[in-house]
N, CA, C and O atoms as CSV, one atom per row, in Angstrom:
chain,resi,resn,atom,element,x,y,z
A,1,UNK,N,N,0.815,-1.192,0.000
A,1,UNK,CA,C,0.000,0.000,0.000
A,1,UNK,C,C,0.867,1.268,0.000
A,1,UNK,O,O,0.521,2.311,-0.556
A,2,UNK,N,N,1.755,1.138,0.513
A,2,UNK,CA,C,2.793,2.635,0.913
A,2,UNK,C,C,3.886,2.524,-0.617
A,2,UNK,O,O,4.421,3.482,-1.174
A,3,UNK,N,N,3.988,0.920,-1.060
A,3,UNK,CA,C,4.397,1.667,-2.520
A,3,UNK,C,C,3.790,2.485,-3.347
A,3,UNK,O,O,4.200,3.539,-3.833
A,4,UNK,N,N,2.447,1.753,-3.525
A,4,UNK,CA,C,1.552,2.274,-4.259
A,4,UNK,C,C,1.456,4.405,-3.982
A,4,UNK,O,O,1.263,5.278,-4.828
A,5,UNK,N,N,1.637,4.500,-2.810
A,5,UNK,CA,C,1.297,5.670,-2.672
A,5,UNK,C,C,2.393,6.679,-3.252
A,5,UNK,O,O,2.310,7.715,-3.911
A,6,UNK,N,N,3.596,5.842,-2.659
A,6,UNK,CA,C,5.019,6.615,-3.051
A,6,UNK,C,C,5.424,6.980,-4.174
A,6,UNK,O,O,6.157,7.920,-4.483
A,7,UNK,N,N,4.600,5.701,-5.185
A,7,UNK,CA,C,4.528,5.994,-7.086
A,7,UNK,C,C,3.578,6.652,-7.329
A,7,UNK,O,O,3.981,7.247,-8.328
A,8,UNK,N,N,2.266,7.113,-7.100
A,8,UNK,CA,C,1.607,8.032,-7.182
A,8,UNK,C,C,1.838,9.070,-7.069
A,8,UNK,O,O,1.709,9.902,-7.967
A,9,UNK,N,N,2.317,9.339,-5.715
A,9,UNK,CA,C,2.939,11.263,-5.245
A,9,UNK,C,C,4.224,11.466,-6.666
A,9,UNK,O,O,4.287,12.400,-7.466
A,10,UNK,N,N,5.006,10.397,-6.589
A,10,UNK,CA,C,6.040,10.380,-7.840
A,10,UNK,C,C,5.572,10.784,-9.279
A,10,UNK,O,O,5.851,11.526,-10.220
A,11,UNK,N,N,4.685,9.829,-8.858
A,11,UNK,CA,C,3.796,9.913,-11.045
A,11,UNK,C,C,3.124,11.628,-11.095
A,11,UNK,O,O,3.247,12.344,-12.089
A,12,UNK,N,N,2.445,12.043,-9.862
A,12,UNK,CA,C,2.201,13.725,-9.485
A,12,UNK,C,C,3.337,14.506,-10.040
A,12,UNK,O,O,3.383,15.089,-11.124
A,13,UNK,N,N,4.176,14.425,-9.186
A,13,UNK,CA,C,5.243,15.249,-9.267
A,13,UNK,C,C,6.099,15.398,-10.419
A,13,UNK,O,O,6.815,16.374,-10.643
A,14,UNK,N,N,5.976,14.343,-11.152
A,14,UNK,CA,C,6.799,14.271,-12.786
A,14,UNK,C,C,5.671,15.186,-13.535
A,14,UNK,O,O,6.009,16.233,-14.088
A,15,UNK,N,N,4.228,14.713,-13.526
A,15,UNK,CA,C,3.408,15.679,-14.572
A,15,UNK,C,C,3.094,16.736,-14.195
A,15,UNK,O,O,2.547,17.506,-14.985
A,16,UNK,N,N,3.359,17.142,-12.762
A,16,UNK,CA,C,3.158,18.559,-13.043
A,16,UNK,C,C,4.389,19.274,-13.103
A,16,UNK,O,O,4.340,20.443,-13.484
A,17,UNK,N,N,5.609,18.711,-12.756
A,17,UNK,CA,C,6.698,19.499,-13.230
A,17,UNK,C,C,6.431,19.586,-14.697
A,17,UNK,O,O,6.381,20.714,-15.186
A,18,UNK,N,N,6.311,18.888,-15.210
A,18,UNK,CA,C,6.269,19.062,-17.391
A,18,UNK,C,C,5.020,19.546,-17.549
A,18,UNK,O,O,4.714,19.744,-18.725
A,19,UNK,N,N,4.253,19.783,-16.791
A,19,UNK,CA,C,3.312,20.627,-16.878
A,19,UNK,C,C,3.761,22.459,-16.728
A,19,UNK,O,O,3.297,23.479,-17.237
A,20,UNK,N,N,4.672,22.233,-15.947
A,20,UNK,CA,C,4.922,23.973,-15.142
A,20,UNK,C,C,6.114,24.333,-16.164
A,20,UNK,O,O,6.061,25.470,-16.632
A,21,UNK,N,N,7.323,23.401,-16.625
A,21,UNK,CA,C,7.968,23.174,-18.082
A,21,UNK,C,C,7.561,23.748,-19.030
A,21,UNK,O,O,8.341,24.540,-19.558
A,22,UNK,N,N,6.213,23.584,-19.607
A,22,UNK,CA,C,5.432,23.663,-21.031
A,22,UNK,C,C,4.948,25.353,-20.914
A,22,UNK,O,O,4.991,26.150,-21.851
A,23,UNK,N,N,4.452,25.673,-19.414
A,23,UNK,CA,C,4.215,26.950,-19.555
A,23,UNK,C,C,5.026,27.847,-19.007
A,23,UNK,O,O,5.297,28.233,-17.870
A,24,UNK,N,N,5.492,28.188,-20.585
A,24,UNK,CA,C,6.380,29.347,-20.607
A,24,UNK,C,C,6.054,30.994,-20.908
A,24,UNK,O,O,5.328,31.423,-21.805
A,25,UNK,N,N,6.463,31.427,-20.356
A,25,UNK,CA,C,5.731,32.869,-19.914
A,25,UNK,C,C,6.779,34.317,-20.943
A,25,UNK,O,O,7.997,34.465,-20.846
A,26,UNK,N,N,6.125,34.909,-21.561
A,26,UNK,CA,C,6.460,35.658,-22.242
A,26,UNK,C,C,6.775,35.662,-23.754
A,26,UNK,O,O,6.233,34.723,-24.338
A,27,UNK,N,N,7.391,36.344,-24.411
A,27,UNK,CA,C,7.536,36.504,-25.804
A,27,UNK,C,C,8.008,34.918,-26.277
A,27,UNK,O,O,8.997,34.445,-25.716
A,28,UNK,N,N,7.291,34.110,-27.312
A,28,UNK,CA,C,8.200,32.800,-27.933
A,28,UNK,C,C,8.191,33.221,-29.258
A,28,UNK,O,O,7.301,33.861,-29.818
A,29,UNK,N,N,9.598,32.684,-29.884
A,29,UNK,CA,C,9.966,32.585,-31.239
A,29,UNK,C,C,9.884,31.343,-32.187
A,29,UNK,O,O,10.448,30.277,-31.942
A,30,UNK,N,N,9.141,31.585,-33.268
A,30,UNK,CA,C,9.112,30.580,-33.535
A,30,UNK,C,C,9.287,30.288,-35.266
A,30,UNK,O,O,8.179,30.442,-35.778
A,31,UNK,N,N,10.122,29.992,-36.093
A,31,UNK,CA,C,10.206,29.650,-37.353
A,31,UNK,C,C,9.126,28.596,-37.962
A,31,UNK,O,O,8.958,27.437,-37.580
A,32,UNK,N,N,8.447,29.266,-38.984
A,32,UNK,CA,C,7.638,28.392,-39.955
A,32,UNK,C,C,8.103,26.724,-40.065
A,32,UNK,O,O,7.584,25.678,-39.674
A,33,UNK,N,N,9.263,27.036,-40.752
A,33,UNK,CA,C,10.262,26.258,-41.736
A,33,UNK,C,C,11.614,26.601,-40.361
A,33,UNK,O,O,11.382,27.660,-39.777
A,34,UNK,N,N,12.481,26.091,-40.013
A,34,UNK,CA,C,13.927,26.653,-39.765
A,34,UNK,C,C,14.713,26.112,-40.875
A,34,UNK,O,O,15.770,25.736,-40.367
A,35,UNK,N,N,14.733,25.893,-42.069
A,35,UNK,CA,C,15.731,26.361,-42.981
A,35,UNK,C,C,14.917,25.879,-44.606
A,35,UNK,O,O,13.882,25.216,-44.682
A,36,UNK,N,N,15.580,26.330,-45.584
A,36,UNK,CA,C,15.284,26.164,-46.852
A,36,UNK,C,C,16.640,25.510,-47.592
A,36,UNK,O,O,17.841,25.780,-47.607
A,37,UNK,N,N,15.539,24.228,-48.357
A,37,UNK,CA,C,16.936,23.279,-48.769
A,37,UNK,C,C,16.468,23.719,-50.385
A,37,UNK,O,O,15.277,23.468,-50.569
A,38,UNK,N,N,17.050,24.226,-51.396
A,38,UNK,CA,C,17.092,24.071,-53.024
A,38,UNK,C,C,17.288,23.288,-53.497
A,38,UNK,O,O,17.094,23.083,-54.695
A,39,UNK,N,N,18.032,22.124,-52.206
A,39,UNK,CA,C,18.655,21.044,-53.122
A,39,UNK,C,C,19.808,20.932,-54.523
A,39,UNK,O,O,20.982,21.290,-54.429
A,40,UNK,N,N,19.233,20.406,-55.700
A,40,UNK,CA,C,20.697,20.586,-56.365
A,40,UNK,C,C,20.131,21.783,-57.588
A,40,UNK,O,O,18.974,21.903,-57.991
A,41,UNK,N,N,20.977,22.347,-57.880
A,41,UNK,CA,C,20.280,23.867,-58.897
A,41,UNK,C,C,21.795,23.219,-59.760
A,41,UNK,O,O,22.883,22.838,-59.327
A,42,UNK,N,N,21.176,23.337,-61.249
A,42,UNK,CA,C,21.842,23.294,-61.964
A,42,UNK,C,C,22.437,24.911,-62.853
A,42,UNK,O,O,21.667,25.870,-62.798
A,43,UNK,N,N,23.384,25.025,-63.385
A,43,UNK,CA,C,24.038,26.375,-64.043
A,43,UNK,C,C,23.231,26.805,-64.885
A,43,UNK,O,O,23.159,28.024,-65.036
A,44,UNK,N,N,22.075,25.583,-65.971
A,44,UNK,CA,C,21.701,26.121,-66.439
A,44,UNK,C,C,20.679,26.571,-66.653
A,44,UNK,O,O,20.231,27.081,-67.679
A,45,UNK,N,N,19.995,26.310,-65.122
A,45,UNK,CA,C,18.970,26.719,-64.472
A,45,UNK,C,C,18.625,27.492,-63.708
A,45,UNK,O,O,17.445,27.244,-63.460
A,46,UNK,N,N,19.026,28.487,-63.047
A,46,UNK,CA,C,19.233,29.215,-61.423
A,46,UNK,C,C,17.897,30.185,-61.367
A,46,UNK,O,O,17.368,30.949,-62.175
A,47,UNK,N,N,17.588,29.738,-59.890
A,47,UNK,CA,C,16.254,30.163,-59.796
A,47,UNK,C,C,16.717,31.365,-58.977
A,47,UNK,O,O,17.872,31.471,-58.564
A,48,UNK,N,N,15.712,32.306,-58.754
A,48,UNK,CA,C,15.619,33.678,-58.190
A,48,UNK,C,C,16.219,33.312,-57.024
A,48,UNK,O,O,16.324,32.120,-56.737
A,49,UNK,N,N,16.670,34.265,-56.241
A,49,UNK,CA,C,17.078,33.752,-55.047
A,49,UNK,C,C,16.780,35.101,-54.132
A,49,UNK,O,O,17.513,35.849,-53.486
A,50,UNK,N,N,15.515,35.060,-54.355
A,50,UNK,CA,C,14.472,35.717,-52.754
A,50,UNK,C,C,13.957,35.224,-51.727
A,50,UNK,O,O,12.845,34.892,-52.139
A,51,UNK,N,N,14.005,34.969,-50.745
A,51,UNK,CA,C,13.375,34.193,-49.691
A,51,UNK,C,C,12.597,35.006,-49.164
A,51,UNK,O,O,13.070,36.135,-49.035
A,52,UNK,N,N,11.145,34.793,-48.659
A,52,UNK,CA,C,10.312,35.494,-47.027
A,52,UNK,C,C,9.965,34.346,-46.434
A,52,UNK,O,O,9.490,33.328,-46.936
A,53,UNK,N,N,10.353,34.695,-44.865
A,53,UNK,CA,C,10.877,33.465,-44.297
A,53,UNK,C,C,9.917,33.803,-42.869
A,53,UNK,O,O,10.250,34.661,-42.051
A,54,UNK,N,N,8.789,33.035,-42.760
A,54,UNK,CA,C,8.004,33.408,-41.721
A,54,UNK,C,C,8.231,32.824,-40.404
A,54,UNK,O,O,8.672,31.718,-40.088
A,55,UNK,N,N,7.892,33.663,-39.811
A,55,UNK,CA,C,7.636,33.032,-38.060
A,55,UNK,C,C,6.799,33.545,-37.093
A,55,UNK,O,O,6.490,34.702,-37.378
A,56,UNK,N,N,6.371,33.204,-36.197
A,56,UNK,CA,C,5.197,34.147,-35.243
A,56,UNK,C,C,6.109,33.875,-33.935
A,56,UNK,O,O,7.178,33.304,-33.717
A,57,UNK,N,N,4.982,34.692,-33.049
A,57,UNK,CA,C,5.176,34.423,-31.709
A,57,UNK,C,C,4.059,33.503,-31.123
A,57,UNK,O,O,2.842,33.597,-31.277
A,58,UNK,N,N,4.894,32.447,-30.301
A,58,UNK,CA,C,3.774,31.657,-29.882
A,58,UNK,C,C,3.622,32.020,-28.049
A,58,UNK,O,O,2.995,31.364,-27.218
A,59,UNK,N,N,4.222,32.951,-27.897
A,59,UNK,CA,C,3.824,33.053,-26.086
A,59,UNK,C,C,2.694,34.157,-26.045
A,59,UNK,O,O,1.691,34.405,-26.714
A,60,UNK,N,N,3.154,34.557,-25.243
A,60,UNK,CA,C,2.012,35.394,-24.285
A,60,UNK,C,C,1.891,37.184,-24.141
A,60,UNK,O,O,0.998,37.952,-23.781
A,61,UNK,N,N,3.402,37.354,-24.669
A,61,UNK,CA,C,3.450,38.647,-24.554
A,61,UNK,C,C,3.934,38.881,-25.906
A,61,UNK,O,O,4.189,37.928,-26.642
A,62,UNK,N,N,4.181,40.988,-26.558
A,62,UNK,CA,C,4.636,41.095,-27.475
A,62,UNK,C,C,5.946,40.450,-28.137
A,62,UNK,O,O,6.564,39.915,-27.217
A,63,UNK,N,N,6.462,40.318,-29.054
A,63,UNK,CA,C,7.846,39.927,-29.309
A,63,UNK,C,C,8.567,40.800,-30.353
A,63,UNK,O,O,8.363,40.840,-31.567
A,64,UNK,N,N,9.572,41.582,-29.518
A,64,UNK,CA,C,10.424,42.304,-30.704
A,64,UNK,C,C,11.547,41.763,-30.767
A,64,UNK,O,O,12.326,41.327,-29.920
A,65,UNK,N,N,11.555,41.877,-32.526
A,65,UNK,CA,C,13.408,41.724,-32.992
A,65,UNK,C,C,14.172,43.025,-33.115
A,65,UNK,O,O,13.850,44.133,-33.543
A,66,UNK,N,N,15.415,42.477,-32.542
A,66,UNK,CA,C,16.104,43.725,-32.343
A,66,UNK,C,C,16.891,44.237,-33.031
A,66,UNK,O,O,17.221,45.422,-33.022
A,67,UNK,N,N,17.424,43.057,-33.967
A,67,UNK,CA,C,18.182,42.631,-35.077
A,67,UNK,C,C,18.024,41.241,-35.912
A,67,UNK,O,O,17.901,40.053,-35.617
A,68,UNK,N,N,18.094,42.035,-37.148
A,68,UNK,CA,C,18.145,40.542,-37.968
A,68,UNK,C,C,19.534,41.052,-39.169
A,68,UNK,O,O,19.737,42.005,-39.921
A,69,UNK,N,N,20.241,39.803,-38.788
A,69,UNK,CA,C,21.153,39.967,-39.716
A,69,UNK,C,C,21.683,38.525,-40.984
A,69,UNK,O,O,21.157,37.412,-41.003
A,70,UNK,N,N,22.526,38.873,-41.674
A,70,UNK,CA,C,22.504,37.388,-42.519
A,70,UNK,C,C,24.014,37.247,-43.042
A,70,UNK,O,O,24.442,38.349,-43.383
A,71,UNK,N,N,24.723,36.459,-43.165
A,71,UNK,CA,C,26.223,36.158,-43.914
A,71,UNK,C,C,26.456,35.663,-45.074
A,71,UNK,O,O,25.740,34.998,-45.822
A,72,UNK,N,N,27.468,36.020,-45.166
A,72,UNK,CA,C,27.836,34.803,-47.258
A,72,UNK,C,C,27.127,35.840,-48.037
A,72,UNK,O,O,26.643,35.321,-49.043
A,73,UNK,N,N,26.781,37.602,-47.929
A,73,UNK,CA,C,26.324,38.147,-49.345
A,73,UNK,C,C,25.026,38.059,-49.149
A,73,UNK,O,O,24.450,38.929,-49.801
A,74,UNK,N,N,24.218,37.312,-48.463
A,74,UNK,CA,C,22.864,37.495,-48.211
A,74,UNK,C,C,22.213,38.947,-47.545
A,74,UNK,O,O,22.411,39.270,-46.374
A,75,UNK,N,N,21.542,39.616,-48.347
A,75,UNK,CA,C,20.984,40.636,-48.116
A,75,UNK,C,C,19.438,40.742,-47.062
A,75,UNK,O,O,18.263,40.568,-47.389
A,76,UNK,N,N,19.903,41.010,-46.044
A,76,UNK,CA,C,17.956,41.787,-45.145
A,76,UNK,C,C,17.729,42.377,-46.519
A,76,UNK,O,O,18.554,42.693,-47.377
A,77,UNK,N,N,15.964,42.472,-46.517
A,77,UNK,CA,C,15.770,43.283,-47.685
A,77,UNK,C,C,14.360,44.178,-46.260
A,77,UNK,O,O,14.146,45.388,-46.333
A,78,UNK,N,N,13.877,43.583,-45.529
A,78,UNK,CA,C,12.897,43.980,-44.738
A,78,UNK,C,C,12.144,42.621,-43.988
A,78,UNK,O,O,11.642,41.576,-44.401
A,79,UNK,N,N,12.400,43.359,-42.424
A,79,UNK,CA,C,11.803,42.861,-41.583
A,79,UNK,C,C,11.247,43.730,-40.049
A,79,UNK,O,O,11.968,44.581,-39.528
A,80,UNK,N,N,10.455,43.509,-39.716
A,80,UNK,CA,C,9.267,44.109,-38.972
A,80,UNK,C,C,10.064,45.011,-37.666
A,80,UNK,O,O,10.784,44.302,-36.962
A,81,UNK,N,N,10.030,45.779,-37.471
A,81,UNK,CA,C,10.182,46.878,-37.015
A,81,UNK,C,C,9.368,46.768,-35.553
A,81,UNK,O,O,9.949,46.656,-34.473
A,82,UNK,N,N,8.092,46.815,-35.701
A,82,UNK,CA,C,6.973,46.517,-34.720
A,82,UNK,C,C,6.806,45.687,-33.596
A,82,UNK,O,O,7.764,44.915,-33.627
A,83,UNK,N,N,6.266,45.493,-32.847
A,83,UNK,CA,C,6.523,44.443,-32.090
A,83,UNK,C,C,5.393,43.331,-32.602
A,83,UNK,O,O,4.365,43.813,-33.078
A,84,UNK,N,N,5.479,42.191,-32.555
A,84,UNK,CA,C,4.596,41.241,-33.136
A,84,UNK,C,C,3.754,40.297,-31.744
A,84,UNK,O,O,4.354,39.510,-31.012
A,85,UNK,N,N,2.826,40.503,-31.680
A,85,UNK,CA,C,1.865,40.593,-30.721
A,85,UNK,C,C,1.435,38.810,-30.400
A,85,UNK,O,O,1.660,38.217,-31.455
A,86,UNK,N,N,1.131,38.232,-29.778
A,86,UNK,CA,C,1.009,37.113,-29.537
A,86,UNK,C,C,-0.396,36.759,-30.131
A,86,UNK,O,O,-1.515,37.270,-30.096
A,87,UNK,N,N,0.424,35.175,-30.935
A,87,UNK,CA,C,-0.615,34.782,-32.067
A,87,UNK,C,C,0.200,35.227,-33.151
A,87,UNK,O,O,0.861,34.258,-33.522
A,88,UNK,N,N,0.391,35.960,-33.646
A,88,UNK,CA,C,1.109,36.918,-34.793
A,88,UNK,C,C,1.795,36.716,-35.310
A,88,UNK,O,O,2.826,36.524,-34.666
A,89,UNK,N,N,1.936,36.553,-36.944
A,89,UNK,CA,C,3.345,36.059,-37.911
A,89,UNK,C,C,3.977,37.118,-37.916
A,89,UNK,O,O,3.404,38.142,-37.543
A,90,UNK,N,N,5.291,37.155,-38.328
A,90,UNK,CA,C,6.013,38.128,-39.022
A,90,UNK,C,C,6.722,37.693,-39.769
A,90,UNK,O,O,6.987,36.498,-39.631
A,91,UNK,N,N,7.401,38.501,-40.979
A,91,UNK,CA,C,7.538,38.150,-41.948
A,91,UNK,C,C,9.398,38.796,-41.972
A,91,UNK,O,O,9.786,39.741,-41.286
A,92,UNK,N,N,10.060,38.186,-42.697
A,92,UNK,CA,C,11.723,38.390,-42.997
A,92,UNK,C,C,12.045,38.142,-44.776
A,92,UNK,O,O,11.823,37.092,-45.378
A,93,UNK,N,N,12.576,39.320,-45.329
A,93,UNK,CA,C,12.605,39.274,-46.491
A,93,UNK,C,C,14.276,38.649,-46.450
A,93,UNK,O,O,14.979,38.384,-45.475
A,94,UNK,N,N,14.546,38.550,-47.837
A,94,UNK,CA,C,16.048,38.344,-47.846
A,94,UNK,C,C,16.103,38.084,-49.278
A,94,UNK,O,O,15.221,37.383,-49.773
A,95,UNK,N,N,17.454,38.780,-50.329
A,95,UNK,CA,C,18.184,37.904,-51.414
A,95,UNK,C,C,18.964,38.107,-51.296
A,95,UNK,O,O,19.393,39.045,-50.626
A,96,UNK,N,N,19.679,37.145,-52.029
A,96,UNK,CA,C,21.248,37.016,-52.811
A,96,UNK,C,C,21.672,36.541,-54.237
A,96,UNK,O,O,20.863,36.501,-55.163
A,97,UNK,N,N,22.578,36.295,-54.326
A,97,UNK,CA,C,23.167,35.630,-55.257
A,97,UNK,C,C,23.947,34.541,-55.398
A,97,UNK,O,O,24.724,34.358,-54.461
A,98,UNK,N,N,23.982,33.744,-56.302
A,98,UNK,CA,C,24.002,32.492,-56.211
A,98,UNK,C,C,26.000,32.507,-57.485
A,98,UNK,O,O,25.998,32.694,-58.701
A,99,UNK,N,N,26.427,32.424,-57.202
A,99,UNK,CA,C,28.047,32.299,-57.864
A,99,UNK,C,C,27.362,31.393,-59.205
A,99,UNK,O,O,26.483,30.542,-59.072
A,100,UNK,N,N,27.996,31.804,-60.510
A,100,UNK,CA,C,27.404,30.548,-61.662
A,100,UNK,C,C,28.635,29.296,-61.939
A,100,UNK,O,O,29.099,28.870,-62.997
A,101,UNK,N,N,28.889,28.976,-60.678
A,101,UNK,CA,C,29.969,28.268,-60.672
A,101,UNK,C,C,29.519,26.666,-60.126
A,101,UNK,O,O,28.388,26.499,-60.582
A,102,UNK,N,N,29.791,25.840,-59.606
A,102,UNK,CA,C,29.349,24.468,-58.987
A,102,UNK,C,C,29.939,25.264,-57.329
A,102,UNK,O,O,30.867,26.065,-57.223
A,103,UNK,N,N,29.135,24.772,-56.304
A,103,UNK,CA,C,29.407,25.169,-55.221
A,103,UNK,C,C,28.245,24.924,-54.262
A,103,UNK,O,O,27.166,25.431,-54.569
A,104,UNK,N,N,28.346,24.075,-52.929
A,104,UNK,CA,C,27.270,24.347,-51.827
A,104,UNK,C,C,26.862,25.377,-51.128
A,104,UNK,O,O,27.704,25.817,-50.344
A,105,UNK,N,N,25.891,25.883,-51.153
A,105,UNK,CA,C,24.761,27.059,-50.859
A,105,UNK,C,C,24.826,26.788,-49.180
A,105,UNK,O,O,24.232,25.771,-48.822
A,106,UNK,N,N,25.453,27.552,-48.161
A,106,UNK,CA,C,25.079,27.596,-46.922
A,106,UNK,C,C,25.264,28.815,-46.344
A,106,UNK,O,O,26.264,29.291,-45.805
A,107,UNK,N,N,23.985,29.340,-46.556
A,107,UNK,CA,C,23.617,30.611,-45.598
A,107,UNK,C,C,23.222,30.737,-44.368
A,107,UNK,O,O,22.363,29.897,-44.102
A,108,UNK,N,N,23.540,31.587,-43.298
A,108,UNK,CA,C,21.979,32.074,-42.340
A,108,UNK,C,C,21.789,32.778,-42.409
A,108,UNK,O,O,22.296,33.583,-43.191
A,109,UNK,N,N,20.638,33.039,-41.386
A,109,UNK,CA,C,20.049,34.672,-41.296
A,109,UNK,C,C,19.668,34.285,-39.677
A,109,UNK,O,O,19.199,33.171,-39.442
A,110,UNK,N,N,19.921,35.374,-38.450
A,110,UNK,CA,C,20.266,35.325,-37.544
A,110,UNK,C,C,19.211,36.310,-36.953
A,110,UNK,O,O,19.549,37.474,-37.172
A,111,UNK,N,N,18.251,36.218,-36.396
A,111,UNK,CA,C,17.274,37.109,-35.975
A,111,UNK,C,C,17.333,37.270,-34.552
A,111,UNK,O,O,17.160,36.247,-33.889
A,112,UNK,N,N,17.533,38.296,-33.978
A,112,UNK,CA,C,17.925,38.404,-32.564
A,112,UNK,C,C,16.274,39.444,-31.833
A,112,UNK,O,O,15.789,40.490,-32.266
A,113,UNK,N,N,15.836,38.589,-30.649
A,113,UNK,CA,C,14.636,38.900,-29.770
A,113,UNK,C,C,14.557,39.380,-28.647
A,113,UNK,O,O,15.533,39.536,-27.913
A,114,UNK,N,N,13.481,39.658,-28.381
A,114,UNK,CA,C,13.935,39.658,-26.806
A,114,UNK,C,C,13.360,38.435,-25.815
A,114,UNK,O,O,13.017,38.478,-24.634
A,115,UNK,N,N,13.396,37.294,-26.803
A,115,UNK,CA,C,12.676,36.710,-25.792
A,115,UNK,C,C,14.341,36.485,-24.457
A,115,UNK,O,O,15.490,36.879,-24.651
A,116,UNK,N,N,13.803,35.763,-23.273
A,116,UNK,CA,C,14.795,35.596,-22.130
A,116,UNK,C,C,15.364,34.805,-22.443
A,116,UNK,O,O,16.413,35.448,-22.484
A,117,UNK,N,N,15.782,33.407,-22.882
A,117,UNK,CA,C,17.133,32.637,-23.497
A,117,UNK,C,C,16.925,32.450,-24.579
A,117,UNK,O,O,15.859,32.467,-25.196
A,118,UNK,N,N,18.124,32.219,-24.957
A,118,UNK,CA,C,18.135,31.670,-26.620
A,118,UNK,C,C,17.692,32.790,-27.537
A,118,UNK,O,O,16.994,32.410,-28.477
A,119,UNK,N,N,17.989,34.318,-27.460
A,119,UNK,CA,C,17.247,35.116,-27.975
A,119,UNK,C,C,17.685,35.310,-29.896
A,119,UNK,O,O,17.009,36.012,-30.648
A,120,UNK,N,N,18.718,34.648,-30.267
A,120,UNK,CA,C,19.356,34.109,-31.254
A,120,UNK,C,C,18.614,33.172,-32.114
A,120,UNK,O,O,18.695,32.036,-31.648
A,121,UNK,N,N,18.068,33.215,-32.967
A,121,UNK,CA,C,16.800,32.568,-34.208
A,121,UNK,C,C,17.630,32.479,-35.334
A,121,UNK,O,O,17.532,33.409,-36.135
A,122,UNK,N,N,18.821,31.126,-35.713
A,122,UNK,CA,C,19.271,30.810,-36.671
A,122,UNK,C,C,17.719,29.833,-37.854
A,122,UNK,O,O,16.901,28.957,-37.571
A,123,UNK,N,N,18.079,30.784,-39.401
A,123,UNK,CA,C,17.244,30.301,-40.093
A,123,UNK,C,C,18.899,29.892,-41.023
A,123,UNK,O,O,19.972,30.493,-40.970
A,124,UNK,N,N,18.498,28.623,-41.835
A,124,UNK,CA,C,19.507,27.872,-42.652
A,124,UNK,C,C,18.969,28.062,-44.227
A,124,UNK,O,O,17.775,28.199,-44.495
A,125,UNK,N,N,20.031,28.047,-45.220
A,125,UNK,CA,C,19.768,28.010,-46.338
A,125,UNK,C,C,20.510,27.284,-47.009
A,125,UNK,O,O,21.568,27.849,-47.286
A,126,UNK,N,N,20.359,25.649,-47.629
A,126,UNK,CA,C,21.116,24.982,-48.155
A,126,UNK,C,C,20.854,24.443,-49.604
A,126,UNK,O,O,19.712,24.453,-50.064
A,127,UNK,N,N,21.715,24.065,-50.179
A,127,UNK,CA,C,21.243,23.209,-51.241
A,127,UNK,C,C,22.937,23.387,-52.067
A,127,UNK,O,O,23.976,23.806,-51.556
A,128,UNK,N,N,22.716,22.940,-53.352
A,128,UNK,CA,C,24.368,22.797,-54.133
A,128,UNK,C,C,24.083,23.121,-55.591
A,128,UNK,O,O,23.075,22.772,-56.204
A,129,UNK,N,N,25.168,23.883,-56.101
A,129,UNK,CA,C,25.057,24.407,-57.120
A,129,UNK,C,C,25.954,23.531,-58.418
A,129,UNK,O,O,27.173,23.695,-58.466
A,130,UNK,N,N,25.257,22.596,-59.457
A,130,UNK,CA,C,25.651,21.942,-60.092
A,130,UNK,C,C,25.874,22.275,-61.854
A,130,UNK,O,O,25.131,22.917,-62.596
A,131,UNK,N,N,27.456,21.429,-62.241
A,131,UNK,CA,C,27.042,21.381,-63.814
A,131,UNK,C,C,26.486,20.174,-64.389
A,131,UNK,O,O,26.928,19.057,-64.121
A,132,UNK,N,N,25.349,20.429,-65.318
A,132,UNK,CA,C,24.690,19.832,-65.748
A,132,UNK,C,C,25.440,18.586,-66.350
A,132,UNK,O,O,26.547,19.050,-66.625
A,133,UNK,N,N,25.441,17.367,-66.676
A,133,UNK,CA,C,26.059,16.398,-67.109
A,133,UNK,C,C,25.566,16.263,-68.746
A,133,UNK,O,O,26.022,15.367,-69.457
């Protein structure tokens, strides 16, 4: 009988800790997609290379970015200024250019929040740039 009880208070205490876990309080970030694969692009094919790259907030309070930045030649072209309100997408523009050479495509774009950890939102951009056979 006193096991029984001791795994009960136990089996309590695990679900509501991952209960008190799950609710997280304030601004969340969250990517649609976290990255875009092109896969293989041939030379004598090359597609536009614009991305809008969505994400919302999934917590409770507003969420501002404070910065969004990107590497490898990838251009911000526009992203939200505003604070994005819970529930709420926002949207991240971006192009570049693609070398007409054979070469693997690995970009980010680095969106910085305020949420309290992890305020750093790596989005990926991969794929490989091929000659046609």
């Amino acid at each position: 009988m006193l096991k029984k009880r001791i795994a009960l208070i136990v089996a309590m205490l695990l679900v509501s800790s991952a209960l008190f876990a799950n609710d997280q309080k304030g601004p969340q970030f969250k990517w649609e997609e976290d990255h875009y694969d092109y896969g293989t692009i041939y030379l004598d094919d090359m597609p536009e290379t614009k991305l809008d790259i969505k994400f919302s907030n999934t917590g409770d309070e507003p969420l501002i970015l404070s910065q969004v930045r990107a590497c490898c030649g990838t251009r911000v072209t526009e992203w939200p200024r505003e604070p994005i309100m819970p529930g709420e997408e926002g949207l991240i523009k971006i192009e570049f250019r693609l070398a007409p050479r054979p070469h693997r495509i690995n970009r980010t774009v680095i969106a910085t929040s305020n949420i309290e950890e992890g305020n750093s939102h790596i989005f990926r951009i991969r794929g490989e740039v091929a000659q046609r056979e």
